[in-house]
N, C-alpha and C positions, 0 to 999 in steps of 0.2 A: 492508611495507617496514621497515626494520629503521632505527632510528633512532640515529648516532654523533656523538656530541659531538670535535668536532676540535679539540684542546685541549690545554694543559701546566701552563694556569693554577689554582692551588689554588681561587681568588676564584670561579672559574667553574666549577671541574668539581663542588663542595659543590652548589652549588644546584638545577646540573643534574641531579645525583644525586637531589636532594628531588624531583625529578619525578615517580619512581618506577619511571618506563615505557623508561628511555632503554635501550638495547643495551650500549651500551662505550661509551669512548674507543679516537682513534685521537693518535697522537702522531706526532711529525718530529723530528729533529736543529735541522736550523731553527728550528722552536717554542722547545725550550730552549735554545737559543745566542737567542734575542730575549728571553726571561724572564730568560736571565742565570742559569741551571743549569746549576751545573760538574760537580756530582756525579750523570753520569746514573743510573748506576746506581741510587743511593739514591734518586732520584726514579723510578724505574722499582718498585721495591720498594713506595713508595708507593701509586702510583697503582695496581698490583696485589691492592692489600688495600682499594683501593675502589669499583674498577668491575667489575662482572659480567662486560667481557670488554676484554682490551687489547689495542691492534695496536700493537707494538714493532718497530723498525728492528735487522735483523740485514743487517751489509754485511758485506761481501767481492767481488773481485775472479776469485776462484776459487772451485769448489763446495767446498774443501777450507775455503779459509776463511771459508765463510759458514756454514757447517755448524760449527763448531768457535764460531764466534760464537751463534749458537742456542744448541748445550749450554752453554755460559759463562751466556748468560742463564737457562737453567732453573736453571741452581749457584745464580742468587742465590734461589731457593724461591721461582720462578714455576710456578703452577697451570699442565700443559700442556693442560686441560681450559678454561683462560679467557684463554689469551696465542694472539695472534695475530703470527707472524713476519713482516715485511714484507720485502719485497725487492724491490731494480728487476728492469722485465724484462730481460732478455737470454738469451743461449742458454747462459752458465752458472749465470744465476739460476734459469732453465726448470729445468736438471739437479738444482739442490739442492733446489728445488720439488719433484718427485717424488721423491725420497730422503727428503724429510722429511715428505711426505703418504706416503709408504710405514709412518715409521714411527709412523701417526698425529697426527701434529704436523700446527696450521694455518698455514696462510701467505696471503698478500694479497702479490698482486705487484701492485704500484703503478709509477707514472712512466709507464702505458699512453696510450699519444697515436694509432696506428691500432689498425683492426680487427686486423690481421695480428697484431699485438704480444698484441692480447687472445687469440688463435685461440692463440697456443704456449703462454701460459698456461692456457687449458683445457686444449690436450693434457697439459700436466705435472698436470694434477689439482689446479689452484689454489684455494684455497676460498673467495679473495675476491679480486678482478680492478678495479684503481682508477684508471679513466680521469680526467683531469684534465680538467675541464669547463671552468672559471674560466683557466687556464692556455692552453688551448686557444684558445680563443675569443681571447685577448690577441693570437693568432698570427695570425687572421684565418680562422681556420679551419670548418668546418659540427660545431660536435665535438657538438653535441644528432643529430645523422644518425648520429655513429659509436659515441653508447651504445645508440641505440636498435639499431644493428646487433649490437654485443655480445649485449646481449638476446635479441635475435632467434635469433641464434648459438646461444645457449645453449638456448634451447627448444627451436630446430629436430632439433639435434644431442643432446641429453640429455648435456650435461654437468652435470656437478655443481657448478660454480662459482658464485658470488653476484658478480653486477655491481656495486659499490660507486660509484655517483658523489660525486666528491670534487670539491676546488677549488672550493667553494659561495661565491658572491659575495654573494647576496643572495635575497630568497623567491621571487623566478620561476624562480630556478632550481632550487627544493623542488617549485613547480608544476609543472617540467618533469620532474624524476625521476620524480615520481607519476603524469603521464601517459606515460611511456616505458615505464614499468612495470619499474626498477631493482628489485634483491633490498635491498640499502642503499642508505644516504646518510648521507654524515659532514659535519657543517657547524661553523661559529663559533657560539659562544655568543650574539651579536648577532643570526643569524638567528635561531638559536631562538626569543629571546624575541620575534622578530616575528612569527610565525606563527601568533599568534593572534590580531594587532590588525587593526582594521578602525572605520573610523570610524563606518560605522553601527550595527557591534555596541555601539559606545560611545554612541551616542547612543542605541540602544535602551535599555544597562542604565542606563543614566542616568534615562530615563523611568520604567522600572519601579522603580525606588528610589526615585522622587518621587512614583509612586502608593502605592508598599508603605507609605511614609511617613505618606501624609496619608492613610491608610486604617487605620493602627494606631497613629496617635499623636490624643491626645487633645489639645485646645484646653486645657485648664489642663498641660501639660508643658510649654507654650512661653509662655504667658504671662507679661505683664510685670505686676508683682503692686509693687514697690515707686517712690514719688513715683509715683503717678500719679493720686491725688487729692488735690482740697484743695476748701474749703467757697468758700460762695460770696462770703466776705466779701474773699478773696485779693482781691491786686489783677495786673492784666494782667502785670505786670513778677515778679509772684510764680509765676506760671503761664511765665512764658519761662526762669526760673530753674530750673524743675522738668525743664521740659521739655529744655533743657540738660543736666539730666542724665542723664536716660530715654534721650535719644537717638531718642523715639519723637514721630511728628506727632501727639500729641493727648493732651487730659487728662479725664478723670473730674470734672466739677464737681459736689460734694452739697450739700446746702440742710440745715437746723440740724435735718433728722430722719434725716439718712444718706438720702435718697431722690437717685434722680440728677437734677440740678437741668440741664444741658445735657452738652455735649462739646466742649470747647476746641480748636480743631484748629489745625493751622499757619498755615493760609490766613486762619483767624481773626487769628494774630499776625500775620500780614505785613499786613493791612489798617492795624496801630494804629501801626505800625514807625516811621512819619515825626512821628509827633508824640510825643516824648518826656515830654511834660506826662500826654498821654495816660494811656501804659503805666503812668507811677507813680501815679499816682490813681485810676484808672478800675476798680470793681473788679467781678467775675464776675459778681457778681448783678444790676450794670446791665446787663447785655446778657438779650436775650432768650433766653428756655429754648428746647432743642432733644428733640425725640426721639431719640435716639441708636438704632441698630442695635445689638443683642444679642445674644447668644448663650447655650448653658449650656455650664458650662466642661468636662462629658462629654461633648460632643461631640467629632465625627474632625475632623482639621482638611480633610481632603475636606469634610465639611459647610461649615466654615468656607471654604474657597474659590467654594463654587457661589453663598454666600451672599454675599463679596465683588461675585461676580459678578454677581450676582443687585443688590444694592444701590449699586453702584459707587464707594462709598467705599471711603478708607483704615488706618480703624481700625474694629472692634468691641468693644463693652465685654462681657466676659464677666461671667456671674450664675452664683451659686452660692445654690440657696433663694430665688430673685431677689434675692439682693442682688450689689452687683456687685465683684467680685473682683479682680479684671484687664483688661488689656486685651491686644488682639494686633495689630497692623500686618499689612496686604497681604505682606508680605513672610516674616511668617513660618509660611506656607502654601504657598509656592512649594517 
């Protein structure tokens, strides 16, 4: 199914283009009378030196004058190898339709609302046929029964026309082209960029980016390496200062050989919290020593998580040569 960005806006047609994969643009009168483009022309020039394939509005009331409007738009150096002429149906639009697939020239006859309207469009030899889905439907109509009948139409009968569903509201209705089995589909830049969201895809790459994560990142990348020791002469209030600024629940206590003397943790401070007298006197090395949980600072931070897990704490002190380095919080292994 042939993918067309339905569009006039510069902001949207750049990025759709970075896609790579898209077909054309199709454009409307409407479109640029709402962008506020006076100069179609020179937007038409535009957009033809950037899309692989453009469907442009040739109107006329007669085959004479739709036809005289066509060649005017090839005058401004449109490729008739990547311009697509559009025109409503009707039984004079049918005639200029085969006069100009006569002379090689594409056309899409658009503003199709029954089967009947698409059926004189094949016979004139349309090359792309754009029932209004979106519009339809507003009417109250079954219009997903009368593309799939075009369809139908077209394979039964061996025309050579492409079914184009247009008037794209939203992604069920991308769902619904692709189960109909349309030759195109021209939509808003809005859908587009939905059709590829899904909240569990996002929640899968999300997971995989948390394992690729802690599977190639080592424990000294993330560690906290500055104020997070002090000896054990500190006092509790000197350790809530530090830790203030770390922003991390725990400190590194060493004893007067660099060996680690405990692990100062929050739960530590909030026990001293109430007595003020406390915190300013009371210093690290009255309390009793702890074994703290370690780690070496090459390790993945997947080790570092099983090991959280494993020991249910909130910080590990990392070792480098066993001495200790850093440190890393629960948190930055998630």
């Amino acid at each position: 199914m042939e993918l067309y960005l339905d569009s006039v806006n510069f902001k949207e047609i750049d990025p759709a283009l970075e896609l790579g994969f898209l077909t054309g643009l199709t454009t409307t009168p409407t479109f640029m009378h709402r962008e506020g483009i006076t100069d179609m022309d020179s937007a038409i020039k535009q957009f033809s030196q950037k899309v692989p394939i453009l469907h442009i509005e040739a109107l006329g009331n007669k085959v004479e004058s739709i036809m005289d409007e066509t060649f005017r738009l090839l005058d401004l150096g449109l490729d008739k190898t990547r311009t697509v002429f559009k025109i409503p149906i009707s039984l004079e639009g049918a005639k200029a339709c085969k006069k100009l697939r006569n002379k090689g020239l594409m056309v899409n006859m658009h503003l199709v609302y029954t089967l009947q309207q698409a059926y004189i469009a094949m016979c004139a030899g349309a090359t792309y046929i754009c029932p209004l889905v979106g519009r339809l439907q507003d009417q109250g109509h079954d219009a997903l029964t009368m593309v799939e009948d075009c369809v139908e139409a077209v394979r039964t009968y061996g025309y050579p026309s492409k079914i184009m569903f247009s008037s794209v509201r939203n992604t069920e209705h991308v769902r619904n082209a692709i189960k109909i089995g349309v030759h195109a589909c021209t939509m808003p830049w809005h859908v587009v960029k939905q059709l590829t969201q899904n909240d569990f895809t996002d929640t899968g790459k999300e997971q995989f980016e948390r394992y690729t994560y802690q599977l190639t990142t080592k424990v000294q990348d993330v560690m906290q390496t500055e104020n997070i020791m002090l000896r054990y002469e500190a006092t509790i209030f000197d350790a809530l200062i530090y830790m203030t600024k770390t922003k991390l629940g725990a400190l590194i206590v060493l004893d007067n050989n660099d060996q680690i003397y405990r692990v100062f943790t929050d739960g530590d401070l909030r026990r001293f919290l109430q007595d003020k007298e406390t915190i300013n006197h009371t210093k690290l090395l009255d309390l009793q020593p702890n074994s703290p949980v370690t780690i070496d600072a090459e390790a993945t931070l997947y080790e570092a998580s099983n090991l959280f897990a494993e020991s249910k704490v909130d910080n590990i002190v990392v070792l480098e040569d066993d001495k200790p380095v850093g440190i890393i919080d629960v948190h930055d292994v998630i």
